[in-house]
C-alpha positions, 0 to 999 in steps of 0.5 A: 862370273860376277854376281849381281842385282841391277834396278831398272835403269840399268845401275848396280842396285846397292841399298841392300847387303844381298847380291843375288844372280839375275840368271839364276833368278830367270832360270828358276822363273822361266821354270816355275812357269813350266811347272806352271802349266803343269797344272791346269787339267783337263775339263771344267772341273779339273781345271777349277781344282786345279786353279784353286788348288795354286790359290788354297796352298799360297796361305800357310801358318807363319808366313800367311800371305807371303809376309815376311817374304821378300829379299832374303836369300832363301834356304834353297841357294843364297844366289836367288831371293827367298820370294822366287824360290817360294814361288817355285817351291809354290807350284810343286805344292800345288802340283802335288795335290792335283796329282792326287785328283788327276788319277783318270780321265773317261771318255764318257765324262764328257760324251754322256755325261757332263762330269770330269773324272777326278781320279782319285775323287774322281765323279764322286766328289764335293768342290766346297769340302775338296778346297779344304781338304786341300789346305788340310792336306798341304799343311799337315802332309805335304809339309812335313814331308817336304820339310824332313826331306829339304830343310837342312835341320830335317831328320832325313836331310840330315841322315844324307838322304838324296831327293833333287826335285821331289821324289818323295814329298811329291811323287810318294805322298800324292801317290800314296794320297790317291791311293787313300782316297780311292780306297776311303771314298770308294769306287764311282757308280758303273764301277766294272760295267761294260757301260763304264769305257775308260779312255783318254777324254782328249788325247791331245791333252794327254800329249800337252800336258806330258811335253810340259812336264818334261823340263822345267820340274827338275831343271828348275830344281838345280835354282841356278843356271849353272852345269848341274841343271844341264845334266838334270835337264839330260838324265830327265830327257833320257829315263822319260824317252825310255820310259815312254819306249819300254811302257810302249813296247810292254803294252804292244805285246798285249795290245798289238797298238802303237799307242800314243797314250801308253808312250806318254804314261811310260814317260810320265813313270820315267820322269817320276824315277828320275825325280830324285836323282836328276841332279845326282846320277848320270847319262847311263844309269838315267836310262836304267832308270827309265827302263825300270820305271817303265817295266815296275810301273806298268806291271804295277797298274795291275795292283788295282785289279788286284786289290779291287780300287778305282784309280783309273789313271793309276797314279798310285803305279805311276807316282808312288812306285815310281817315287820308290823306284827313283829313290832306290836306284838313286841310293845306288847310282848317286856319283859325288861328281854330278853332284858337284857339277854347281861348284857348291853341292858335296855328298857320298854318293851311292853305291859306285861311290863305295857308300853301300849306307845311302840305299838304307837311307833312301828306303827309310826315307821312301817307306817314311813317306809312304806310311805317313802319306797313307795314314795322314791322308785317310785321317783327314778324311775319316774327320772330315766325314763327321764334320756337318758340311764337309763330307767329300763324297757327292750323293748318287743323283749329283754323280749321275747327273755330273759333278760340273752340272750338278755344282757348277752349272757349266759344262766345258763342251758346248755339245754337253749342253747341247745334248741336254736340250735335245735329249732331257735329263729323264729321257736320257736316264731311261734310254740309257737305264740309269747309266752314264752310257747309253745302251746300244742295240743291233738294228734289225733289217726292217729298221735299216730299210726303213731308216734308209727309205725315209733318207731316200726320201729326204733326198728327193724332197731336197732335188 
């Protein structure tokens, strides 16, 4: 394989010492553009967080703006340039903070009220003070854990800790956030009323927003196109197929439903596990993974009931119990061979390699992220709650009103709007007392005849 970087016309590009590979470069591209589409959410809202999540997380301390980024090999592989592994890297810090917001999505925000559920902010939120929150957050948390995990002179990367694509500095720590924030902010208004249905806004992107989350995240992490990147890509199909069976066949027992919704929730927990083991495990310990990841995280949506917090989309089961999970069956499975597969990479391996230490590691590595994640994320916000301005929690009339009404005064559905001109905002408040849903009452017999005279009516008129 020849190794090299050719200008536009087609000649070999020689002005600089550095060679990169232009395959791997693609490859890891191609795959920053599925992390990419990861990103937008669902509803007006969600998607404006999410775009301005990808713009706050661009702006760090040392390379502000990008300076100094360009044509140096990157620290991730010699074979691609610092600037498309900082691109990559990009879109995994932003995607770690919209799963913070992405815990829930109710059918009623955008049925009777124009708000879109933010998960652990969910109905309940402040835009201005989020972006800081945002930029707070990526700096003093998601870095220092995705530092100590990748950087070769953090204390875990040292220890030997094995976390291919994330496990920990993204799937622990969001997951761990959500969790801090549900508890800090508290639950939405209607919180466990009849009144308060959850169920998917638009299970259609529920289904999107699975299917590009399938590849590219732990395929893109090898930075090359090489075998290694291959086998992710495999093991990350099968634990999220099994995934998604074992959550399904779980929630059928209750249910008697074939549910699309729980196929892809099992999936997603699927893929979280497998995380950090993609580029470390093989074929047949990938589906154990999604067979454990399926059963622990769907019994751990039960956590919230228990402990009485509002997670919705239960990103703390999915994300943080599954980032455990993956972690943990990665101490046992990790195999010196896959590792290999790029010609480059050498560990241990676990525990069918005889290292029986790596699963120590990989719980210290997952109880660090946690802890820190938890601590530093409910610091954050117990400071920015005493900063004039920067108080995250919306007041009662925004919440009732709805978040995208309330702050932005556009509504991603035109039948939102549509719904305020044919019923007013006071009408519908006292239609409804006060709820996001209006009441419902049974029709007596007189009311029917005369609802079906006055059709009989109307059909005549027209003939």
């Amino acid at each position: 394989m020849v190794n090299a970087t050719y200008d536009a016309s087609g000649d070999l590009y020689s002005s600089t010492g550095t060679i990169f590979n232009m395959g791997d470069i693609a490859w890891t591209l191609a795959s920053t553009a599925l992390v990419w589409i990861m990103i937008p959410g669902n509803v007006l809202n969600m998607i404006y967080l999410s775009m301005m999540t990808v713009a706050m997380v661009f702006f760090q301390v040392q390379y502000f703006a990008l300076r100094n980024v360009l044509n140096q090999p990157s620290i991730g592989s010699p074979r691609v340039p610092a600037i498309v592994f900082c691109v990559f890297q990009l879109m995994f810090a932003a995607i770690t903070y919209v799963m913070i917001s992405m815990v829930s999505y109710s059918e009623h925000s955008c049925n009777s009220s124009p708000m879109i559920a933010l998960g652990a902010i969910a109905e309940r939120s402040r835009l201005g003070p989020l972006l800081a929150f945002v930029f707070i957050w990526s700096t003093l948390v998601y870095d220092p854990i995705a530092c100590w995990t990748w950087n070769s002179q953090g204390w875990s990367y040292v220890l030997g800790g094995l976390d291919f694509a994330g496990g920990t500095p993204v799937h622990i720590s969001s997951g761990t956030a959500a969790l801090a924030i549900s508890l800090y902010l508290g639950k939405r208004r209607g919180y466990g009323t009849e009144r308060l249905a959850y169920k998917p806004h638009n299970t259609t992107y529920v289904i999107l927003g699975m299917v590009f989350l399938w590849f590219g995240f732990n395929g893109g992490s090898a930075l090359s196109a090489n075998l290694r990147a291959t086998q992710a890509c495999i093991v990350t199909n099968l634990a999220a197929s099994v995934g998604g069976l074992t959550w399904m066949l779980w929630d059928y027992r209750l249910e008697r439903k074939w549910s699309v919704v729980s196929f892809c929730s099992g999936a997603i927990a699927g893929l979280v596990a497998i995380t950090p083991g993609s580029g470390f495990v093989g074929s047949p310990a990938a589906v154990l993974f999604g067979f454990m990841a399926g059963t622990v995280c769907n019994f751990a949506t039960q956590l919230k009931f228990i402990f009485k917090y509002d997670d919705t989309l239960d990103i703390f089961a999915s994300h943080a119990i599954g980032g455990i999970a993956g972690n943990v069956l990665t101490g046992l499975f990790a195999q010196a061979s896959i590792a290999s597969a790029d010609g480059v990479v050498t560990i241990p391996g676990g525990w069918l390699d005889q290292n029986y230490r790596q699963l120590g590691i990989q719980l210290a590595d997952s109880v660090s992220g946690l802890s820190y994640s938890f601590v530093m994320t409910t610091i954050i916000l117990w400071v920015m709650h005493f900063i004039p301005g920067l108080r995250i929690r919306c007041d009662e009339e925004t919440e009732i009103l709805g978040v995208d009404d309330a702050e932005m005064g556009e509504f991603a559905y035109d039948y939102v709007a549509l719904e305020n001109e044919v019923m007013p905002r006071s009408e519908y408040n006292a239609a409804s007392s006060g709820s996001r849903e209006p009441q419902h009452t049974t029709a007596t017999t007189s009311q029917i005849s005369e609802e079906k005279q006055i059709g009989e009516e109307d059909v005549s008129r027209v003939q």
